[in-house]
N, C-alpha and C positions, 0 to 999 in steps of 0.2 A: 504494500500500500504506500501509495507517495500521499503525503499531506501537504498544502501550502502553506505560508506564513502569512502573519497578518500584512506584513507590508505588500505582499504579492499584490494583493488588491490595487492598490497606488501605481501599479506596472501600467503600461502603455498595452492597448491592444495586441500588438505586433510581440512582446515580450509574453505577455500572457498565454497568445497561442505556440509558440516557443515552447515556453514550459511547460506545457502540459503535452504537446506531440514527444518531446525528448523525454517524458515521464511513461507515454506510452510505448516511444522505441526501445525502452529500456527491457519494456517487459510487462509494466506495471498494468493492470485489472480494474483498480478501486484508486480513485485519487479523493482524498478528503479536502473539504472546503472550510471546515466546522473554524477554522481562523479567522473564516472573514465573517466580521461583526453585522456587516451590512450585506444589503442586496442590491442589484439594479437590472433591467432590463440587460442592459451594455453586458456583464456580467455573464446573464445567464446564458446571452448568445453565445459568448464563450465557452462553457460551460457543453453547450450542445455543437459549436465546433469539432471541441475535443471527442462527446461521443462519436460525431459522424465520422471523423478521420480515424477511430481507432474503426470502425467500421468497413472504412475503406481499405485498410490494413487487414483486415480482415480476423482483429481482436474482438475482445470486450471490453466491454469498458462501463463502469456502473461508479458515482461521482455517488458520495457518502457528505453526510454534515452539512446539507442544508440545512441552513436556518428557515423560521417559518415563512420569513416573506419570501425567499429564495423557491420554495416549494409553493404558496401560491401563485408567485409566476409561472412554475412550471406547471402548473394546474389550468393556470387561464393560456396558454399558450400551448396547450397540448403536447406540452416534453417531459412528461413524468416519467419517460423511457431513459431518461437521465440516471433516475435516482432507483428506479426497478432494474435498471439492466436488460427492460422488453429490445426485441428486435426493431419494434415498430414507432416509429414516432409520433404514433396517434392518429396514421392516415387510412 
């Protein structure tokens, strides 16, 4: 399991998806968010970047420690497939 830190959050989008693709070329399954304090849409796009690309690699990938607003955006947005590890992004 990779976990981020709190300051991850403060990274630029570009650095963001950086570190979580080189968390999934390493190997990693489960990347934990449970350090960021906060949520944001921006955010969770990221978030669902990283499933789709572990995706396209042909992994898994299942994003652990949302916080609650984090998880009703993925609710209102239909990417709970984020946080279940489902195949399908709700389509």
């Amino acid at each position: 399991m990779f976990a981020v830190d709190a300051e991850s959050y403060q990274h630029s989008w570009s650095a963001l998806k950086t570190l979580g693709i080189e968390a999934i070329q390493r190997g990693e399954t489960v990347i934990d968010v449970s350090a960021w304090e906060h949520a944001s849409s921006a955010h969770l796009a990221v978030l669902v970047f990283w499933w789709q690309r572990a995706r396209k690699m042909k992994k898994t990938l299942t994003i652990t420690g949302l916080n609650p607003t984090f998880q009703t955006l993925a609710e209102l947005g239909g990417v709970t497939c984020i946080e279940t590890g489902e195949p399908d992004a709700g389509h």
